[in-house]
C-alpha positions as CSV (number, residue, x, y, z in Angstrom):
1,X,41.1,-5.0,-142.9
2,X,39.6,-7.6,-140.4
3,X,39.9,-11.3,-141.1
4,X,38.8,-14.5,-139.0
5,X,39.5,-18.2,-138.4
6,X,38.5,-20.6,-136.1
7,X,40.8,-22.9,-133.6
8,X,41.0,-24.7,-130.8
9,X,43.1,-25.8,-127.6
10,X,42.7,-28.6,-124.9
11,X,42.1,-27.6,-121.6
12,X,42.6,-31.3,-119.9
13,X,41.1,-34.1,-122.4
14,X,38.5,-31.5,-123.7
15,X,39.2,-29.0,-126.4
16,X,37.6,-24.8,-126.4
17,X,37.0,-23.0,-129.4
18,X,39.5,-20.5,-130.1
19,X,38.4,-17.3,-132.4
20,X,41.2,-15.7,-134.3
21,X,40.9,-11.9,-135.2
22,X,43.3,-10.6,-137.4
23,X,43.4,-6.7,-138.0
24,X,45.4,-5.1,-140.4
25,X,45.7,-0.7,-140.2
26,X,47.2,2.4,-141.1
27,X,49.8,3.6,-138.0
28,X,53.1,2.9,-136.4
29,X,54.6,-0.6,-137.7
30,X,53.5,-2.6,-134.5
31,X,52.3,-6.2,-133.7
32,X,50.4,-7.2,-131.0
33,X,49.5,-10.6,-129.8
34,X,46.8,-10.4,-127.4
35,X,44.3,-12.9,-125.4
36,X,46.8,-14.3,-122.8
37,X,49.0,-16.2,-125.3
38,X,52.2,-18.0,-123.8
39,X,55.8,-17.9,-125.0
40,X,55.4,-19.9,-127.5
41,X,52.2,-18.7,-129.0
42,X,54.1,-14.8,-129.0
43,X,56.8,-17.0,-130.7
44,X,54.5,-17.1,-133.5
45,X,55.1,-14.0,-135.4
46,X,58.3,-15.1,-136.3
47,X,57.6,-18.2,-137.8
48,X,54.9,-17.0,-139.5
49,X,57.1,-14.0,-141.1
50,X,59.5,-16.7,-142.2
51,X,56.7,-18.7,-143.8
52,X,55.5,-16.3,-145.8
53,X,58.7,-14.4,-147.2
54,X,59.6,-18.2,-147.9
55,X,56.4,-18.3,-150.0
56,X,57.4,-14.7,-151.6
57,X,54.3,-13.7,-149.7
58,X,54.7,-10.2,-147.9
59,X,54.6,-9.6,-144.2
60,X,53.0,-6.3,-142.9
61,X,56.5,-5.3,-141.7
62,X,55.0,-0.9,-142.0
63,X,51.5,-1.4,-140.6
64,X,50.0,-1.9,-137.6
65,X,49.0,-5.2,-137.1
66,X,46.7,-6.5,-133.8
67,X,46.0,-10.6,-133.7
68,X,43.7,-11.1,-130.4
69,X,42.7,-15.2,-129.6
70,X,39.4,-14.9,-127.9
71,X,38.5,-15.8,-125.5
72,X,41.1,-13.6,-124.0
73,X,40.0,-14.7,-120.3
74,X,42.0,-18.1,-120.8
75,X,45.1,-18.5,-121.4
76,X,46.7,-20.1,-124.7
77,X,50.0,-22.1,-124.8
78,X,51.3,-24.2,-127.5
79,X,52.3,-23.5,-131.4
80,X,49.0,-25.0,-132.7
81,X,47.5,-21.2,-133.4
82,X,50.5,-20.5,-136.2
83,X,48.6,-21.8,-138.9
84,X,45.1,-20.1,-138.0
85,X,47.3,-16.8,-137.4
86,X,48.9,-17.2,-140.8
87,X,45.4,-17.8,-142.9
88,X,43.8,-14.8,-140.8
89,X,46.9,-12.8,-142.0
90,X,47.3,-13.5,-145.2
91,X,43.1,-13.1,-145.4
92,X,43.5,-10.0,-143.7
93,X,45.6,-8.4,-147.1
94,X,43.9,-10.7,-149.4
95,X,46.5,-12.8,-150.2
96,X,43.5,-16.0,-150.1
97,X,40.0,-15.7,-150.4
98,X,38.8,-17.3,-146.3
99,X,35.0,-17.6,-148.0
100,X,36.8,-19.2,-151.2
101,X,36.2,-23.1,-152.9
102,X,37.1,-24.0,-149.3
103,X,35.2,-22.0,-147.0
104,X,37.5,-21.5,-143.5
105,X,34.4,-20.4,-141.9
106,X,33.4,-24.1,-141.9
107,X,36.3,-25.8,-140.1
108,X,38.6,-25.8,-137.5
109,X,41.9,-25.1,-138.2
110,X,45.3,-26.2,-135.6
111,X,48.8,-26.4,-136.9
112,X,52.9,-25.4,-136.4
113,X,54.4,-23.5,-138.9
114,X,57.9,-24.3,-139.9
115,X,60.2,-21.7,-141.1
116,X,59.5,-23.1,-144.9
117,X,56.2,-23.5,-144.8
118,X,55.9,-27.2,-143.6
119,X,53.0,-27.7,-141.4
120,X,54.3,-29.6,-137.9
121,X,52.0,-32.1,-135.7
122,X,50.5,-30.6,-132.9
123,X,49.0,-32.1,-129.4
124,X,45.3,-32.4,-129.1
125,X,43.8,-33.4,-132.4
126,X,41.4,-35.5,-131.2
127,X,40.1,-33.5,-129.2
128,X,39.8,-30.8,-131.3
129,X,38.1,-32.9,-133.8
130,X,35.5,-33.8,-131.2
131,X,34.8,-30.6,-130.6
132,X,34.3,-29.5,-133.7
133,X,31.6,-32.3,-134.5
134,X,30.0,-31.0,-131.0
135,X,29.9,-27.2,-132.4
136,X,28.5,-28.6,-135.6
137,X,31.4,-27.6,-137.8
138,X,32.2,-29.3,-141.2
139,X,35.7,-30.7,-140.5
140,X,39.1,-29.7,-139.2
141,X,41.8,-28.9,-141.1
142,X,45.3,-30.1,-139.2
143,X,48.8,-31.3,-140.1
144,X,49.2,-34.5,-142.6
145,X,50.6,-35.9,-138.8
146,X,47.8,-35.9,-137.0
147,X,45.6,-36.9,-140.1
148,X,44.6,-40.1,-138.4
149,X,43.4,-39.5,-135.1
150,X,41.0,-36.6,-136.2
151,X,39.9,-39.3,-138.7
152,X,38.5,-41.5,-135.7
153,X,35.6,-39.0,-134.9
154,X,33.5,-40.3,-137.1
155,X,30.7,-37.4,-139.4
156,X,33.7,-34.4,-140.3
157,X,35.2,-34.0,-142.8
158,X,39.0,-34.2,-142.0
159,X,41.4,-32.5,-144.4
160,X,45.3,-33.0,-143.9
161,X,47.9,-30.6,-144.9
162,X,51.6,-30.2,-145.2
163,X,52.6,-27.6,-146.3
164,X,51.1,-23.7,-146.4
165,X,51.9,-23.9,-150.2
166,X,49.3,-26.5,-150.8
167,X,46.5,-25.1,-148.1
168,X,46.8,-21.6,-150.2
169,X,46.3,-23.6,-153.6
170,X,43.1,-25.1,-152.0
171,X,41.9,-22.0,-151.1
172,X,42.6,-20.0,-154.5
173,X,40.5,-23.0,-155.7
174,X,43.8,-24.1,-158.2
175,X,43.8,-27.5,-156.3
176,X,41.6,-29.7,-153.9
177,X,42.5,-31.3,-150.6
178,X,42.4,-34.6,-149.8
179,X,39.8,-35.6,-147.4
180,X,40.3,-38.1,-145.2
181,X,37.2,-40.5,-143.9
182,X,37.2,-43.1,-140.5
183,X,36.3,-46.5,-142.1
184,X,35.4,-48.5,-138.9
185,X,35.0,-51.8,-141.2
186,X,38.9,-51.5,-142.4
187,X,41.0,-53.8,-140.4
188,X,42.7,-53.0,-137.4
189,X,45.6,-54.1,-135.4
190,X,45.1,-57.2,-133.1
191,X,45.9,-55.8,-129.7
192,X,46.9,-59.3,-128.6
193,X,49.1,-59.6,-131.1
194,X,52.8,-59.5,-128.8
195,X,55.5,-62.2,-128.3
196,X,55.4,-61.7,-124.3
197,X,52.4,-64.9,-122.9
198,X,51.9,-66.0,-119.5
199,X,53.1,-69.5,-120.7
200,X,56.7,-67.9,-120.5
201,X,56.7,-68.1,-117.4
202,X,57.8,-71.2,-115.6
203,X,56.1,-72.0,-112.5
204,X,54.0,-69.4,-110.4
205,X,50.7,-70.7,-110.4
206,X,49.2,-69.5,-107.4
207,X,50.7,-66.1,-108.6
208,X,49.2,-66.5,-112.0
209,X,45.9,-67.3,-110.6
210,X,45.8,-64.1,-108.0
211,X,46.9,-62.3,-111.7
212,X,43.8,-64.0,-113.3
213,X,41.3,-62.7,-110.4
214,X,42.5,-59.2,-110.6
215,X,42.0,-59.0,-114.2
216,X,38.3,-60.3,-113.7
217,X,37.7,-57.6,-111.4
218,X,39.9,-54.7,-112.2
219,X,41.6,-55.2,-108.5
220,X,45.1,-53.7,-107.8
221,X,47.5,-56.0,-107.0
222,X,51.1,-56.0,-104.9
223,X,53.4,-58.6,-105.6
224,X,56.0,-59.8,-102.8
225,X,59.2,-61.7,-103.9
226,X,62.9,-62.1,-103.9
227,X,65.0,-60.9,-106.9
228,X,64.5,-62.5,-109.9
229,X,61.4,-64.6,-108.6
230,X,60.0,-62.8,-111.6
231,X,57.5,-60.8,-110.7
232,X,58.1,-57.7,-113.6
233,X,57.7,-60.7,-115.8
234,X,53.7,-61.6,-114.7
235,X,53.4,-57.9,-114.4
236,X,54.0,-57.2,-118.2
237,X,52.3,-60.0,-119.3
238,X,48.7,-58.7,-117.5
239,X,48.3,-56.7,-120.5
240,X,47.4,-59.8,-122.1
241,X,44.5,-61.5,-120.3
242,X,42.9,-58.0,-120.0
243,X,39.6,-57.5,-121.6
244,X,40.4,-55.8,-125.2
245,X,39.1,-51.8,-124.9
246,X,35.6,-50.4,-125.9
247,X,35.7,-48.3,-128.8
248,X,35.0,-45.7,-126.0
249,X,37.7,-46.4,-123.5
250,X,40.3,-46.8,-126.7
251,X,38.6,-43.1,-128.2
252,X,39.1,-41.1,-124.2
253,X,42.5,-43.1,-123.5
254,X,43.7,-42.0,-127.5
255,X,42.8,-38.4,-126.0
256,X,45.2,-38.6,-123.0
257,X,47.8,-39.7,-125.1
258,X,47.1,-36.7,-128.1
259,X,47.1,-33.7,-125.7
260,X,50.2,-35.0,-124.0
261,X,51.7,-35.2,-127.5
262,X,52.8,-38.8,-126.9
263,X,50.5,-40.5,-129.6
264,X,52.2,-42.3,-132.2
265,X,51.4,-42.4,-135.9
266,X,48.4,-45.1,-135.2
267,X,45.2,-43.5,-135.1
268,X,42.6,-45.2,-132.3
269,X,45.1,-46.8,-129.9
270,X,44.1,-50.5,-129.5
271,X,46.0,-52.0,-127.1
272,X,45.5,-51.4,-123.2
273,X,48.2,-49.3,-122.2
274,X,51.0,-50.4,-119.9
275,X,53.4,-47.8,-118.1
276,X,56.2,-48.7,-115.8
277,X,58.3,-45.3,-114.3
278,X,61.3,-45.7,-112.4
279,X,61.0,-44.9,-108.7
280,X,62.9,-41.6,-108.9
281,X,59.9,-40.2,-110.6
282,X,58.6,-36.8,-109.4
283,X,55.2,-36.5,-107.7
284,X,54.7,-34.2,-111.3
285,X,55.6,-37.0,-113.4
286,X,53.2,-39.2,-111.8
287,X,50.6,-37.5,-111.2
288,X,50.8,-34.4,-114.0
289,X,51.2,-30.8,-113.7
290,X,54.3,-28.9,-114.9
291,X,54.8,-24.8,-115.9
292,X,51.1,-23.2,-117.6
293,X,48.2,-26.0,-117.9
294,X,49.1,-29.1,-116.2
295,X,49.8,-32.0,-118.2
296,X,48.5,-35.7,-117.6
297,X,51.6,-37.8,-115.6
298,X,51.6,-41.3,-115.3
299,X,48.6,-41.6,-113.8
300,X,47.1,-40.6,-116.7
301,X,48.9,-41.9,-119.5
302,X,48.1,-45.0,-117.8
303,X,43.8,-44.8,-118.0
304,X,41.7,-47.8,-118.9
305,X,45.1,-49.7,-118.5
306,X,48.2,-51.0,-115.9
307,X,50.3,-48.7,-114.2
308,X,53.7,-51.2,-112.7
309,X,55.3,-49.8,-109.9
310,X,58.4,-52.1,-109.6
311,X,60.6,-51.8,-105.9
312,X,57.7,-49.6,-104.9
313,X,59.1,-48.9,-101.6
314,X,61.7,-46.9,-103.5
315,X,59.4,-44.5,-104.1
316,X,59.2,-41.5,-102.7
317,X,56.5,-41.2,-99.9
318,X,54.9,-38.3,-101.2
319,X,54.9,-39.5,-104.9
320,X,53.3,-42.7,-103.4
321,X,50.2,-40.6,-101.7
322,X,49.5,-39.1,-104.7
323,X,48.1,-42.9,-105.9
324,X,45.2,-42.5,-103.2
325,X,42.8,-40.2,-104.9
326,X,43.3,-41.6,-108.3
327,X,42.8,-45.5,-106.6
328,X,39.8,-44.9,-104.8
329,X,38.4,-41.8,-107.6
330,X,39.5,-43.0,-111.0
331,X,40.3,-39.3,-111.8
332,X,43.5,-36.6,-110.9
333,X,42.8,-33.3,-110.4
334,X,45.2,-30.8,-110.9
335,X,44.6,-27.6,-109.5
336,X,46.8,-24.1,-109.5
337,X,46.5,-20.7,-109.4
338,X,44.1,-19.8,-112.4
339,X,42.3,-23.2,-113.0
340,X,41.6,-26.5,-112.1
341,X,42.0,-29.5,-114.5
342,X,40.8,-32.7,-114.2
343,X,42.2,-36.2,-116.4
344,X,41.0,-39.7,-115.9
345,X,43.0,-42.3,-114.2
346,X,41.1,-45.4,-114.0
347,X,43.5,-47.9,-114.1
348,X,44.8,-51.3,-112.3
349,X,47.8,-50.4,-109.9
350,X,50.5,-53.4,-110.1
351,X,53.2,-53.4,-107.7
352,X,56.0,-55.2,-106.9
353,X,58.3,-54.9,-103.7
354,X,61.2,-57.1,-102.2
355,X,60.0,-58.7,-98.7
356,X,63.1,-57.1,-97.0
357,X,65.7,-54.5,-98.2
358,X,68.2,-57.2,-99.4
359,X,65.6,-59.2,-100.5
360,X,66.2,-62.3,-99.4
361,X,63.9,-62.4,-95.9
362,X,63.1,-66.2,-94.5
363,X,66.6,-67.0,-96.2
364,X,70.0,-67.3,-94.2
365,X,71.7,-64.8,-96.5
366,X,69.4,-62.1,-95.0
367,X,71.3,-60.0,-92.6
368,X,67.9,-57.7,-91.9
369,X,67.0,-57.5,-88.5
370,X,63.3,-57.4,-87.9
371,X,63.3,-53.6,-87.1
372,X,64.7,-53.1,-90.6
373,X,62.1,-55.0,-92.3
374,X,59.6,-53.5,-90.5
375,X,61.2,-50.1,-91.7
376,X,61.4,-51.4,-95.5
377,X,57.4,-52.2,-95.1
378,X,56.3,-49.2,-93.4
379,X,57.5,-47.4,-96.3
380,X,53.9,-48.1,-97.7
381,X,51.3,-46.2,-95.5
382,X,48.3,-48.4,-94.4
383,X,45.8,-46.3,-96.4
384,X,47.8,-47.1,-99.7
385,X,47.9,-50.8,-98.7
386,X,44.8,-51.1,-98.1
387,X,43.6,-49.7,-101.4
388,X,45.3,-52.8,-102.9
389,X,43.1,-55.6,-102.8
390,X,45.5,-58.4,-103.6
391,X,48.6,-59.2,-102.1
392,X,50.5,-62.3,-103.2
393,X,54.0,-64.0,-102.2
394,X,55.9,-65.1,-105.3
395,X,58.4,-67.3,-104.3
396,X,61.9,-68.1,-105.5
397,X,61.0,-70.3,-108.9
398,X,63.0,-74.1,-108.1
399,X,65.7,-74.6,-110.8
400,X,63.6,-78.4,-111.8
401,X,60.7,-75.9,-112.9
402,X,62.9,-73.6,-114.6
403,X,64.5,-76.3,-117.3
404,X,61.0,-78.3,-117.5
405,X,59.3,-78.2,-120.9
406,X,55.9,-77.6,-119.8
407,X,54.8,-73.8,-119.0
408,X,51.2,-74.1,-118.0
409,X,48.3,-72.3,-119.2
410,X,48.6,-69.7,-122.5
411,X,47.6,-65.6,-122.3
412,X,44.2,-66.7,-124.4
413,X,43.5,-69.8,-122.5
414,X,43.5,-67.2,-119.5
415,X,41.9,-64.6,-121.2
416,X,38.7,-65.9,-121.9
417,X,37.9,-67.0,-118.2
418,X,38.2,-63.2,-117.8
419,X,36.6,-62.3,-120.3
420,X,33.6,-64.7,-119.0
421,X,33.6,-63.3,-115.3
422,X,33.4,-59.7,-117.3
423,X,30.4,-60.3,-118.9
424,X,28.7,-61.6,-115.7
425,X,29.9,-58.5,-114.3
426,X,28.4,-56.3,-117.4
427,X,24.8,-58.1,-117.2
428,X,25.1,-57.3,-113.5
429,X,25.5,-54.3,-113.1
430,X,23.9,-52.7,-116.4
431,X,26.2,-49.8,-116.7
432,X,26.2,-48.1,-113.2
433,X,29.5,-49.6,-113.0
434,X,31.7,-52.1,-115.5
435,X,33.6,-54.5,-112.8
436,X,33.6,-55.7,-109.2
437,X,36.2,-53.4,-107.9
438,X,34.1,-50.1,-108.6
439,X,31.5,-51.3,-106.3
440,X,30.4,-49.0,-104.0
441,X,28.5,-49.6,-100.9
442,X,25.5,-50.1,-101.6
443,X,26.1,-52.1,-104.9
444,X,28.4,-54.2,-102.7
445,X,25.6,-54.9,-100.2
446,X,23.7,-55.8,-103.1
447,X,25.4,-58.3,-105.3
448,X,27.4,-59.5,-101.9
449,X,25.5,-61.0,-99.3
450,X,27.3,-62.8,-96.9
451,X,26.1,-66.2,-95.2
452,X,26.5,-66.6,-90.9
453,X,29.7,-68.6,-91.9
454,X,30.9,-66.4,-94.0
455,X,30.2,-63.5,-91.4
456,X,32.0,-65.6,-88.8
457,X,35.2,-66.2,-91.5
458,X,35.7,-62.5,-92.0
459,X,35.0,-61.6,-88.2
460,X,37.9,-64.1,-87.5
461,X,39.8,-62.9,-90.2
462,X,39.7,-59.6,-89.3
463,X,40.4,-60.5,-85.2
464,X,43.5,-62.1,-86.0
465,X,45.0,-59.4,-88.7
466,X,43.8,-56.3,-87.8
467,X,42.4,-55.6,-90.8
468,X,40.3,-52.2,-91.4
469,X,37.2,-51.5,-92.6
470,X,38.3,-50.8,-95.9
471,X,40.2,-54.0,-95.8
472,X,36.7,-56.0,-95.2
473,X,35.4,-53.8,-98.4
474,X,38.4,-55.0,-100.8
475,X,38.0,-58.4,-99.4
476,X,34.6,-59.1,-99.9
477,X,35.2,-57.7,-103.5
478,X,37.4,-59.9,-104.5
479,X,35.6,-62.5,-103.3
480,X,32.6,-61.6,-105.8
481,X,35.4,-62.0,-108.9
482,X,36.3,-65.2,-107.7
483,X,32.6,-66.8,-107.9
484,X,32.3,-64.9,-111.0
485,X,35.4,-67.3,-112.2
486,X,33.3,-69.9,-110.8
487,X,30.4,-69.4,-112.6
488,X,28.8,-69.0,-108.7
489,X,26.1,-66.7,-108.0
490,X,26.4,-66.6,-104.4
491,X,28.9,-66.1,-102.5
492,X,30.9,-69.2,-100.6
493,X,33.4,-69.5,-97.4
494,X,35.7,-71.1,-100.2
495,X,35.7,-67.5,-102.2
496,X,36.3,-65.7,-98.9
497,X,38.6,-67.8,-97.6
498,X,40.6,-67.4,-101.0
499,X,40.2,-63.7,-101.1
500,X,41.3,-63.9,-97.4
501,X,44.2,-65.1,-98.5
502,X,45.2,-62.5,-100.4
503,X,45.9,-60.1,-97.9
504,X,49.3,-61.4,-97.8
505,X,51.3,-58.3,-96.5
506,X,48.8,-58.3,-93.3
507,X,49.3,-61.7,-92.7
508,X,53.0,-61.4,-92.5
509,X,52.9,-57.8,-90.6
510,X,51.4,-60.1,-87.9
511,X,54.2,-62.7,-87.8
512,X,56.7,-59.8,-87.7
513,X,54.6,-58.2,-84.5
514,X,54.8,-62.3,-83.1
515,X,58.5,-62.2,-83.5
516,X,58.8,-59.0,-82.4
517,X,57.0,-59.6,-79.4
């Protein structure tokens, strides 16, 4: 006898319908698993078998059985099939009724099979609940785990499960499922809601305001200071002058985190996320890939959020390339053998690096010669650095600043000058783009015409520092945010000169060449 059910897997973000064919005949006892299925899909016979004599159900141990997952062209990995195997199984000797009081033919169906009959959480939910409102299904069926985030997509029905016990009752019609519905009026966690503020930190305030300015624009930003100056404090505390996420940004960045199976027990992820890996990260950890269908890295994980490099000349080189596409793209694409996949990676890049190897460079405890430093700088290529817009010294914080009482301005005080520059930005640019640092050319000839003076400023500027074309690009971008803090609609030699001074790690490359010289 042939039965069917209907699935899905995630292929990057996205999720493709999967077709399970169960047929059950007369011959030699035999099961085959076909449609390019991965270890741990073949895996799924025996938990299924175990399920089902758990339940006192028989297994077809003397028949020839033939389960094929169309379509067979791609390949399948992961245990999300075990539960739309088992149903097609158990349909396929008419154990349950699959055009019953719950009609499979109507839903998508993902979940792992314990040995007992539990029903495990899977990656890729979300996605798969997307899809299914896009192929005009009625709902998803999926584990009592993953109940929330299929509830975001909002016009399925979404029907949780935990056990196979329960999903057979449904389907004999002795009991109902509980349906879960998305109420987008029902309260939701405030994503500012944290005990890390900026006014924690003592001092810094030209560093605070070069912090301010990059979250106006969305502009990447490398930090420069000795140890414990405190610059992986202001990085963790970006987070929270950062613009709170669209309904859309919070729905695609919930999808990264779902098919990479790293999404807690939350639903829509409110809060911006913020990812720091240690410097002996592999270029696969950063920027995804791995064994079968590459998997979203850091890069990734990090989407519509902050990604905090900390001693970034630690890194390896090559790890540290990988940053380029993503910077200047907002995407990584992963490609192999087979297939080619492609996750977002918009995000703001904060770095942090010591001005010498021992840290301590303009200071008489440094022993670095100027060759070394050079060296330790150098690590950074000049087509990462100049993907960086900002770069700002944080000095050593004085001990009179450390004990005083007063801590300067509050995360929400900050915030909603951001927020205000955003907005200009918004009503600017009407969609084609969302913030300064996504300009391209000719948006930034556009909204950024430069006076003689300020022609002259940046000629100089870029006589005395060597600075690239790109350089000018990032510069004159900045520059924009900072009259957007203003409240400025054109552009003044104060906001260049400011953004000017940013470029930090060129200025001092040309006092090491002085001293060199």
């Amino acid at each position: 006898m042939l039965a069917k059910t209907h699935s899905g897997a995630v292929l990057g973000i996205d999720a493709f319908q999967i077709d399970v064919e169960v047929d059950i005949t007369l011959g030699f006892s035999a099961f085959h698993l076909v449609g390019l299925p991965d270890s741990a899909v073949r895996e799924s016979r025996l938990r299924i078998q175990s399920a089902m004599e758990n339940l006192a159900l028989e297994f077809p141990r003397s028949q020839r059985v033939t389960v094929n997952l169309a379509p067979a062209s791609i390949r399948k990995d992961g245990t999300a099939l075990d539960l739309p195997i088992a149903l097609a199984l158990m349909g396929a000797q008419g154990d349950v009724p699959l055009a019953g009081p719950l009609n499979l033919e109507r839903y998508l169906i993902v979940g792992e099979l314990a040995l007992d009959g539990t029903v495990r959480k899977v990656r890729g939910v979300l996605s798969l609940a997307v899809l299914a409102r896009e192929k005009g299904y009625e709902g998803v069926i999926v584990p009592s785990a993953n109940a929330a985030e299929a509830g975001v997509v909002r016009g399925i029905e979404v029907f949780a499960v935990d056990h196979l016990r329960s999903l057979m009752a449904a389907l004999q019609g002795r009991t109902e499922l509980d349906e879960l519905r998305y109420d987008a009026s029902a309260p939701t966690r405030d994503p500012f809601d944290t005990d890390i503020d900026f006014a924690q930190v003592a001092g810094q305030k030209p560093v605070k305001r070069a912090l301010e300015i990059a979250a106006a624009g969305s502009h990447n930003v490398l930090m420069i200071g000795p140890p414990g100056c405190g610059k992986s404090m202001l990085a963790k505390r970006l987070p929270t002058i950062l613009p709170p996420m669209t309904f859309e940004e919070a729905l695609e960045t919930t999808r990264i985190y779902s098919v990479s199976g790293n999404l807690r027990d939350e639903g829509l992820m409110q809060r911006r996320p913020f990812r720091a890996p240690h410097h002996t990260i592999s270029d696969v950890g950063l920027a995804g890939g791995g064994s079968g269908i590459p998997r979203p890295g850091e890069l990734s994980m990090a989407h519509n959020g902050v990604l905090f490099l900390d001693e970034v000349p630690e890194f390896r080189r090559s790890s540290l390339e990988v940053l380029r596409q993503p910077l200047e793209n907002g995407e990584v694409t992963l490609t192999r053998s087979m297939l080619s996949v492609t996750y977002p990676a918009s995000l703001m890049l904060v770095a942090a690096m010591n001005p010498c190897r021992c840290g301590h460079f303009d200071d008489e405890r440094c022993q670095c010669s100027i060759e070394d430093v050079r060296r330790y700088r150098n690590r950074l290529s000049g087509p990462l650095l100049d993907r960086i817009d900002i770069h700002v010294q944080v000095p050593a914080v004085p001990y009179a600043k450390i004990r005083s009482a007063s801590r300067g301005e509050t995360s929400a005080q900050i915030r909603k000058r951001v927020l205000a520059a955003r907005r200009r930005q918004t009503e600017r640019f009407d969609g084609v783009v969302h913030t300064n640092s996504q300009m391209g050319p000719d948006l930034t000839k556009e909204h950024c015409p430069l006076s003689d003076d300020c022609h002259r400023l940046l000629e100089a500027a870029v006589d005395r520092f060597g600075l690239s074309a790109r350089s000018c690009d990032r510069i004159v971008k900045v520059a924009r945010t900072i009259a957007d803090l203003a409240g400025d609609e054109d552009l003044a030699t104060s906001h260049l000169a400011e953004a000017v001074q940013y470029r930090n790690l060129d200025r001092q490359s040309d006092g090491l060449n002085r001293l060199a010289g």
